[in-house]
N, C-alpha and C positions, 0 to 999 in steps of 0.2 A: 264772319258775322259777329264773332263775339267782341275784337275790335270798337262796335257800333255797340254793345250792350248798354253801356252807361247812357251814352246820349240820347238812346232809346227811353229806358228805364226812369231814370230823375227828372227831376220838378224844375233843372232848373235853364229851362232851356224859355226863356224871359228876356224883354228887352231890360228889364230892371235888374239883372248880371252885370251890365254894364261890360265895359274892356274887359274883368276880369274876371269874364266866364269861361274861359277855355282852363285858367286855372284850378277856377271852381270844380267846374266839369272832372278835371284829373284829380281833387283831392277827396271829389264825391266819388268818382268810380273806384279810389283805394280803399274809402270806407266799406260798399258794397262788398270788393273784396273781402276784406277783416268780416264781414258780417258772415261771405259765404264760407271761408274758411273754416268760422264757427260752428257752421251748420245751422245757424239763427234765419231759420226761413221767415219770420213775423217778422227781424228788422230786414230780412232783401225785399220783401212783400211790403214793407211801410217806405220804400226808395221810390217806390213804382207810382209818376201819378194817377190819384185815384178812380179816372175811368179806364185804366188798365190793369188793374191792379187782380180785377175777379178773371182773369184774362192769362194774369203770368205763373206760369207752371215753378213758384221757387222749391219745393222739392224736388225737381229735376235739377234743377243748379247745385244744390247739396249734396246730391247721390254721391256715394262713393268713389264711384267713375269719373264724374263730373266735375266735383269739387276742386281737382287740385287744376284743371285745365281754365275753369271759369276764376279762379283764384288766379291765376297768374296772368291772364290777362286784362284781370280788372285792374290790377293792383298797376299796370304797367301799360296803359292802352298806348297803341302806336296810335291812334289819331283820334280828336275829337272834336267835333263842330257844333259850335253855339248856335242854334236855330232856333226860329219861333215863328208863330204865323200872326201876323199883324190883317186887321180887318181895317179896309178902308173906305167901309157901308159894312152894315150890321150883315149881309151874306154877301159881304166880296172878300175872302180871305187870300192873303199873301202870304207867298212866303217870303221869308228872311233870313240873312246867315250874319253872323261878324265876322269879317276879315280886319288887317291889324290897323284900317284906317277909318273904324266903326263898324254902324249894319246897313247892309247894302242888299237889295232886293236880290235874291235869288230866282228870282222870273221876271218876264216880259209884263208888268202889270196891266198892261193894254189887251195884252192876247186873254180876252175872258175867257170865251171857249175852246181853250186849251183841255183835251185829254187824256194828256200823258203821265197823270197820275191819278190815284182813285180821288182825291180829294177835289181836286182844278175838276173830272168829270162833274162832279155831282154839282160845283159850282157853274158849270156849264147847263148841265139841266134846268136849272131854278134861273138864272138870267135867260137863257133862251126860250124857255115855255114863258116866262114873264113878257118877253117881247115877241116872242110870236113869230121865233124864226123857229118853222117845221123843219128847214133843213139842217139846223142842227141838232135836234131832237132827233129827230132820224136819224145819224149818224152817231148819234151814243147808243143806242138799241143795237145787240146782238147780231150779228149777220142772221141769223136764222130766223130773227123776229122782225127783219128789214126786208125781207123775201115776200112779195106782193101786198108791201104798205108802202103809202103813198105819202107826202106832206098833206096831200089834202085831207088823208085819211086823219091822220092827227089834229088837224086844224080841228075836223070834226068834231072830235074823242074830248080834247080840253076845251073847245069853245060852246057844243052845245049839244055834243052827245049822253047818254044815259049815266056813265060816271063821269062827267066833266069836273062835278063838287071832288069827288072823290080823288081824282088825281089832283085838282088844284088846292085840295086841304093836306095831301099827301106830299106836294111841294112844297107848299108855306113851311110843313111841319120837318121839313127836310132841310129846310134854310135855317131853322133855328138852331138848328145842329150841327153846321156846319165846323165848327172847331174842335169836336167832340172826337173822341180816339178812335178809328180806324183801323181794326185789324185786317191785314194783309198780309199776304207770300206773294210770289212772284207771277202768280196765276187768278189770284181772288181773294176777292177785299169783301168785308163789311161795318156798318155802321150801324148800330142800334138806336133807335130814335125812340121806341117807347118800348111794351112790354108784347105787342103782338105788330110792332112795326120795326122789320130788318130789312138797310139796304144791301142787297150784293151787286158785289159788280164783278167782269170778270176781262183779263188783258185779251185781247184782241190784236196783233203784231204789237207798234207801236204805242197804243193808244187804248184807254179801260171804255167797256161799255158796261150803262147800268142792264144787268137782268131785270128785279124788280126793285122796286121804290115806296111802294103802296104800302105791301105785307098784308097783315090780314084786316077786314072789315068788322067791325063788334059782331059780327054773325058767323064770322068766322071764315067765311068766302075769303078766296083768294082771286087778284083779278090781274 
């Protein structure tokens, strides 16, 4: 994991790096280092971009323990990859990597509902309820919350049942956020969209399903 810190952590994973971001990449992650060496958590906390930032534990990377382990392989990472996610509609995000013959799409950009990451899911949610395929809406819901629901059921729910506003203001509001930082582990992801709306989603074998999307109503209700 710590390998990936850098690439995680910095700002500068851009198509505006250009070719010489994988250099960048390595001379930003030596800084990090020197920083954590230091014990200067405000400059490893100011590396971080800033919707991660309230997010990264940098007193953990300093601890005593920690320090000389996150110091040696910042300063030294065996590998690191220039990515960034290009939108090609204001909520169709791509990803993208550099390899040594420019940036080349790191996915199938056809395959929309794709969701074998937290991010490609939620992208799948917001085009599939937009067009009105229940059967892929159903299929990013939880196995447990797919247990006697129906497409029709949902057709329902978003077309002209009693919160239909409410999940379709809750997806609009969930597209605008699609570029926005995503924390995840290898079991569950979320996204913050505002102050009493979080998405979670959670892996599912191959593929993330959203739990909720909504979060809470001005009243407080959860739905």
């Amino acid at each position: 994991m710590h390998r990936f810190a850098a690439a995680a952590a910095l700002t500068c994973l851009a198509l505006g790096c250009g070719h010489d971001a994988s250099r960048e990449l390595r001379r930003s992650s030596a800084r990090l280092g020197r920083s954590v060496g230091r014990g200067d958590t405000s400059a490893v906390t100011a590396t971080a971009a800033p919707g991660m930032r309230a997010h990264l534990d940098a007193q953990a990377m300093v601890g005593d323990a920690a320090r000389g382990p996150w110091k040696a392989a910042l300063k030294k990472p065996r590998e690191v990859e220039p990515s960034a996610v290009v939108f090609l509609a204001p909520d169709f995000p791509v990803d993208v990597v550099e390899t040594e013959r420019g940036w080349r799409f790191a996915e199938d950009p056809t395959a929309v509902y794709n969701a074998d990451t937290p991010r490609h899911a939620l992208r799948a949610l917001v085009w599939a309820s937009r067009a009105q395929r229940w059967d892929v809406v159903l299929r990013l819901a939880p196995k447990r919350y797919r247990m006697g629901l129906s497409e029709d059921d949902l057709r329902i729910a978003w077309t002209e049942g009693e919160y239909a506003n409410v999940l379709t203001d809750a997806r609009d509001a969930l597209a605008s956020h699609l570029a926005d930082a995503i924390i995840a582990d290898a079991h569950e992801a979320t996204l913050v969209v505002g102050p009493a709306h979080l998405v979670h989603l959670e892996r599912e074998g191959d593929q993330w399903v959203i739990v909720d999307f909504v979060g809470a109503d001005p009243g407080g209700a959860r739905r």
